[in-house]
C-alpha positions, 0 to 999 in steps of 0.5 A: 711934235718935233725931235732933235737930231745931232750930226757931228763930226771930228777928224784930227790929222797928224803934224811934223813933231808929233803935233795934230790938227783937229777940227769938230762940227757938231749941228743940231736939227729939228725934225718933224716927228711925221718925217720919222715915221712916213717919210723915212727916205727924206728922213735919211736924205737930209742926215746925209746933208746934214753930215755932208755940210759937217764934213765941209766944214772940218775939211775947210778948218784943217785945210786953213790951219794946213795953209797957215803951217810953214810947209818948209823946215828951217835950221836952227841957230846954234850946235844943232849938228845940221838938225833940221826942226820944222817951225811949228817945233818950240824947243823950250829949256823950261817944261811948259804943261800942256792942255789936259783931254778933259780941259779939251774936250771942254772947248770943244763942247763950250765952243760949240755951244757958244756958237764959236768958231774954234779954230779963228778964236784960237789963231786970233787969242793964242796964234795956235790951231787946235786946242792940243797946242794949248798950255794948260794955262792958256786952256783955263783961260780959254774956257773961261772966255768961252764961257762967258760968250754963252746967252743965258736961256 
């Protein structure tokens, strides 16, 4: 007999502007119901590996989403007075609705139950790196595509 375990981790890292990065690892393992209950310290080995990988990989999501951020700020054309705004910063003249927590918290969990790196398909779709920089338009149209990515099963 055989029990599921799931090892995830999160971390969200602040940006210029009041922006932030967040990248989720979720894995699930199987584990003998005897390494349970005999085997406790090969038990408590393998979480801390299972968590080690997790942590890995977030560390190498954020460190790919940093890397494609301009680290330099530029000025801006126009009576800006010397105001520097880095160029992640989209000043916009009409309100633009962003993604909502629950259409967020969506991604991440349709993401990872299809099986999708999150932050690729958001760089390749919408040239953004979390889903925090989604409009809510752009988030319903994510999650659809997500959805559709799942295997039935």
């Amino acid at each position: 007999m055989t029990t599921r375990l799931s090892v995830g981790v999160t971390r969200k890292v602040g940006q210029p502007n009041y922006g932030s990065a967040c990248a989720t690892c979720q894995l699930e393992i199987e584990i003998d119901s005897t390494l349970m209950n005999d085997h406790a310290d090969t038990l408590t080995e393998r979480i801390r590996r299972t968590f080690a990988i997790c942590r890995r990989e977030v560390d190498t999501e954020l460190s790919q989403h940093a890397a494609s951020q301009p680290s330099e700020p530029r000025k801006v054309n126009g009576p800006t007075n010397g105001t520097v705004i880095h160029s992640n910063a989209r000043p916009s003249t009409n309100r633009v609705r962003p993604a909502t927590d629950a259409q967020i918290r969506a991604i991440h969990a349709i993401a990872s139950k299809a099986n999708v790196r999150l932050a690729s398909e958001l760089d390749a779709e919408f040239g953004v790196g979390s889903p925090q920089s989604l409009t809510l338009q752009q988030a319903s149209e994510l999650i659809e595509k997500l959805k559709s990515q799942i295997q039935p099963g």
